[in-house]
C-alpha positions in Angstrom: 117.2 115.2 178.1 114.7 113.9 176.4 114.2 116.8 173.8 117.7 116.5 173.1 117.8 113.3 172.5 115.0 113.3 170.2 117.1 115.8 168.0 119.6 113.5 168.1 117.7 110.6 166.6 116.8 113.2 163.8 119.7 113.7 163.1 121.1 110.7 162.8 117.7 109.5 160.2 118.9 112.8 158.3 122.3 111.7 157.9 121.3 108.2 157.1 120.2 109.1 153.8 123.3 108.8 151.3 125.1 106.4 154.2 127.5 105.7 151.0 128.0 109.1 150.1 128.2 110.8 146.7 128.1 108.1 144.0 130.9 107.5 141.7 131.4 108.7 138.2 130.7 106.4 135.4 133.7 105.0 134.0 134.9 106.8 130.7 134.0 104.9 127.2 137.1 103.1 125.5 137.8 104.0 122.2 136.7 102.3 119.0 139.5 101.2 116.5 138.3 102.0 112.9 140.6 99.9 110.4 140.1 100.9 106.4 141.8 101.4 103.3 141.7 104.4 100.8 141.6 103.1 97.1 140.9 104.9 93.7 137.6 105.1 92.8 138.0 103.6 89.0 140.3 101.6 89.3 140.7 100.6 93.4 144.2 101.2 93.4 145.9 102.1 97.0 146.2 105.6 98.0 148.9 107.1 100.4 149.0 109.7 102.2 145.8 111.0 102.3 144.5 112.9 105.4 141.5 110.7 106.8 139.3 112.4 108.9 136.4 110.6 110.8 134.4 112.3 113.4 136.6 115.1 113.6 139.8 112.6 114.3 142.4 112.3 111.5 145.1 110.2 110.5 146.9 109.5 107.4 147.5 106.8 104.8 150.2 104.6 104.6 151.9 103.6 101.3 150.0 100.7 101.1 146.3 103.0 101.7 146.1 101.7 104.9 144.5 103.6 107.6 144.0 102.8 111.4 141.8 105.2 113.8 141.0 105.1 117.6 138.6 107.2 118.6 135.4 107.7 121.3 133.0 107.6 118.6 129.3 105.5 117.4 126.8 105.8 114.4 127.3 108.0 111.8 130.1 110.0 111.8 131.4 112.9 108.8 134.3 112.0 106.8 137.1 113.6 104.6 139.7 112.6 102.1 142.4 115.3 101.6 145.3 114.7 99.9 147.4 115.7 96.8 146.1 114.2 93.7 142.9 113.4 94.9 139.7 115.7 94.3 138.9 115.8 98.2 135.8 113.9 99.3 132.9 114.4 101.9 130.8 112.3 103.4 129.2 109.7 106.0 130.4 106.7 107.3 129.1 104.4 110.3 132.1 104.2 112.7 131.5 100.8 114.4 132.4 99.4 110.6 135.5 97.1 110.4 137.9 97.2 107.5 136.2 100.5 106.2 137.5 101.1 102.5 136.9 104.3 101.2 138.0 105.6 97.6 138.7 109.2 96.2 138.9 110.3 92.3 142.0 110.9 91.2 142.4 113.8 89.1 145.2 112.4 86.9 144.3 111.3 83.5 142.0 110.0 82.6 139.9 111.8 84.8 139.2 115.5 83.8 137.2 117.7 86.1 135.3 119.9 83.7 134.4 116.9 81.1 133.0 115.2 83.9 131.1 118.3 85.6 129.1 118.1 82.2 129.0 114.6 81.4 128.0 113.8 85.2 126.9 116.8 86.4 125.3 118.3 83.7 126.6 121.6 84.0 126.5 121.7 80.1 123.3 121.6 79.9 122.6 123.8 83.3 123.8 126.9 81.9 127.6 125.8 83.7 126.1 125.1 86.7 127.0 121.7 88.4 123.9 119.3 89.3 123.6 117.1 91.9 124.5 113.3 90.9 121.2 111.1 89.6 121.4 107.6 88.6 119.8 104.2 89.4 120.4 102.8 92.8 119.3 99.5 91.6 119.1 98.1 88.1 116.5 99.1 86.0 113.7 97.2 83.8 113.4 98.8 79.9 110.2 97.7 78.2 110.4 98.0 74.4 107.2 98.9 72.9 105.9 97.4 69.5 103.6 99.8 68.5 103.9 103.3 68.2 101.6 105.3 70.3 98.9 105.4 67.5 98.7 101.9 68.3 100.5 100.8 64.5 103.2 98.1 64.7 106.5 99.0 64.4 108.4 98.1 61.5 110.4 94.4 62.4 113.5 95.9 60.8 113.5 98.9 63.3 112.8 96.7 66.7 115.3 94.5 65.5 118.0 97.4 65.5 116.9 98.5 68.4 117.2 95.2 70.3 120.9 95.2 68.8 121.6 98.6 70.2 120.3 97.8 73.3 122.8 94.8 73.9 125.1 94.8 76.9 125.1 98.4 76.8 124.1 99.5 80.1 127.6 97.7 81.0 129.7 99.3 78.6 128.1 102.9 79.2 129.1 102.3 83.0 132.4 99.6 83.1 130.0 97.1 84.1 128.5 98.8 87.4 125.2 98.3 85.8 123.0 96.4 84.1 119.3 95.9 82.8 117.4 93.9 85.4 115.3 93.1 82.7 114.4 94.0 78.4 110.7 93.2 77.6 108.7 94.0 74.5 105.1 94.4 73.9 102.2 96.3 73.4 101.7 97.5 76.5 103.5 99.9 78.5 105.3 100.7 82.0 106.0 104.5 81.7 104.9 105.4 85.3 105.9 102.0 86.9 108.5 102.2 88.9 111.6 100.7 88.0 111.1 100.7 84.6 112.2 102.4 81.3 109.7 102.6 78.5 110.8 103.1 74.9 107.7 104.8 73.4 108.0 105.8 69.3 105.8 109.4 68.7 103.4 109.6 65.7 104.3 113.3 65.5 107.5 115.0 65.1 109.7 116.5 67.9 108.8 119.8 69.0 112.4 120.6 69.6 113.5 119.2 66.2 115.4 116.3 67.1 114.8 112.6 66.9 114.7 111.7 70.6 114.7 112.8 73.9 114.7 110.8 77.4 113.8 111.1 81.1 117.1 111.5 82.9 117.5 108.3 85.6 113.8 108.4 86.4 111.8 105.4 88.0 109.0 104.7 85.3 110.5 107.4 83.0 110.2 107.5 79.2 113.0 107.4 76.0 110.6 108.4 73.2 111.3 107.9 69.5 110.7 110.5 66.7 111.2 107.7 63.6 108.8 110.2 61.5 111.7 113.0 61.8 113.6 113.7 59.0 117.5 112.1 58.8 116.6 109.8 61.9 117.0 106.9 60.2 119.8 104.8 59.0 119.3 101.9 56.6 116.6 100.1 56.7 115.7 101.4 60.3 113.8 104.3 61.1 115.9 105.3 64.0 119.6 105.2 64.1 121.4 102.7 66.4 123.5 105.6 68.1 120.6 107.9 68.8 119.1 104.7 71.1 122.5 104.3 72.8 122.9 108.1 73.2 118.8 108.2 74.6 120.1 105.1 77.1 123.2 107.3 78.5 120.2 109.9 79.5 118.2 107.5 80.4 121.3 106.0 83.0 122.1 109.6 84.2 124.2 110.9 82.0 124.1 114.3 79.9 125.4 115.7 77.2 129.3 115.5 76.3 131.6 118.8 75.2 133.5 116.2 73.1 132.0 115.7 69.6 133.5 112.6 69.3 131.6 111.3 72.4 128.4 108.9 72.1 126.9 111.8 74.9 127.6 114.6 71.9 124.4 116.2 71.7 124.6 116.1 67.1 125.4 113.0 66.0 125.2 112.0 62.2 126.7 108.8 62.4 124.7 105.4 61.6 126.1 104.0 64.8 128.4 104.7 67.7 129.7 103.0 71.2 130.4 104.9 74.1 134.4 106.0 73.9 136.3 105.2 77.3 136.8 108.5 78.6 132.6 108.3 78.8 133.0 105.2 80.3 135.6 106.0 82.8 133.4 109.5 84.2 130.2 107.1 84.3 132.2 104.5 86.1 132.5 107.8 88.7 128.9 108.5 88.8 127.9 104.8 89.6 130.2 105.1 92.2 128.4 107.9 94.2 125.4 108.2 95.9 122.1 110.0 94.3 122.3 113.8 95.5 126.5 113.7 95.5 127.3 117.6 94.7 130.4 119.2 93.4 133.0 118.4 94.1 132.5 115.1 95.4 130.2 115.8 98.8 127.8 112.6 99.8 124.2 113.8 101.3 123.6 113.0 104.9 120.7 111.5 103.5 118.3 109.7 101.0 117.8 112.9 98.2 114.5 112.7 95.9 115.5 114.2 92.6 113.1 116.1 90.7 112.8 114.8 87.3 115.1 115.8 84.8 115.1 115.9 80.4 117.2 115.3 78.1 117.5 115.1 74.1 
């Protein structure tokens, strides 16, 4: 008796260890409702009917570009714009975001896909291969020097038409998505600094025969001046005002243009020149896309260090 009751007891502390028995499941996640609208990337017009895809969920657009999306998602999630008369669109968003507004390039005019593939993407100049986007993420700094790099002054005449050029351009070149933090002349310079553009003017001449030639949206990059070149000059200025504006289009990310009435045309003869507004509508574009964007219109997962990139 007692042997058996002493199995008993044993099994009884055995059995007494889950007393409640298996726990329960954890209760399933409710979904997150996304709200957005999908606009056009220039001009921020509504888009309809366009497939939105977040996370792997997708809904369309109504006439209005709104968009509403319930789904079991958090962080970053991939998305996609599809639709007919929109280049289609990758890229990241964070779904937790409320009143999401996401935008596509149209490819009606005035957008044309293999202007801006050279403008933007400098396939021109890439043997017709498409590059990845580059341009300032914040607004850059130019520092004019006033002495060439022999240490002579420069000529009054030419830093004053230079200072004219320079004028509002970054605004005009990009529909006013950008501007210059800051313009400062001197004698000194900021070519490695970063955040800043220095204008540098060569005592030599230009190895490639030209009368310019610029870093291409790099921090503490360079636009130097050839004003000892022949046919540079225009008036009573060593360097013509369109070859600093074309140098500052370079300079903001831009590369050359197939269109040789373009600013971005890579001869230019004329005393002076403003960008026309098919280059400002495709720049518009590129200051409306991350650094690293790739053809067609993909957005990096991530921050993209560009190597650095010339330009005459």
């Amino acid at each position: 008796m007692r042997y058996t009751l002493i199995l008993a007891l044993v099994a009884a502390v055995g059995c007494g260890r889950n007393p409640t028995g298996p726990s329960n499941p954890p209760p399933n996640p409710s979904p997150t409702t996304l709200t957005g609208h999908v606009v056009s990337t220039v001009a921020g017009l509504p888009l309809g009917g366009v497939r939105v895809s977040i996370g792997g969920v997708a809904v369309t657009s109504d006439p209005a570009g709104a968009f509403s999306l319930a789904a079991v998602l958090s962080g970053p999630q991939p998305f996609s714009l599809e639709g007919p008369g929109i280049l289609t669109r990758r890229g990241w968003v964070q779904f937790h975001a409320r009143d999401l507004t996401l935008d596509a390039i149209t490819t009606d005019a005035p957008f044309d896909l293999a202007y801006y593939r050279d403008l933007v993407r400098g396939a021109r100049d890439h043997g017709g291969q498409p590059q990845p986007l580059r341009r300032w993420t914040t607004p850059p700094r130019l520092y004019l020097r006033a002495v060439d790099e022999g240490g002579k002054g420069v000529a009054p005449t030419t830093l004053a038409t230079v200072r004219s050029a320079l004028q509002g351009l970054p605004e005009r070149l990009t529909r006013g998505k950008l501007a210059f933090a800051e313009v400062r002349e001197g004698t000194s310079t900021m070519v490695g600094v970063a955040g800043w553009v220095t204008v540098r003017w060569m005592t030599g001449l230009d190895p490639q025969g030209g009368c310019a030639a610029a870093d291409v949206a790099v921090s503490g990059g360079t636009i130097d001046l050839y004003p000892k070149q022949a046919g540079c000059g225009c008036g009573d200025s060593a360097i013509r005002p369109r070859t600093i504006k074309h140098e500052v289009g370079h300079a903001l990310g831009l590369w050359h243009s197939p269109d040789s009435r373009d600013l971005m045309a890579p001869v230019g003869t004329v005393c002076d020149q403003n960008p026309t507004s098919r280059e400002t509508f495709h720049a518009a574009i590129l200051y409306s896309r991350p650094v690293g964007n790739t053809d067609p219109d993909d957005d990096p997962a991530g921050t993209v260090l560009m190597r650095p990139a010339r330009a005459q």
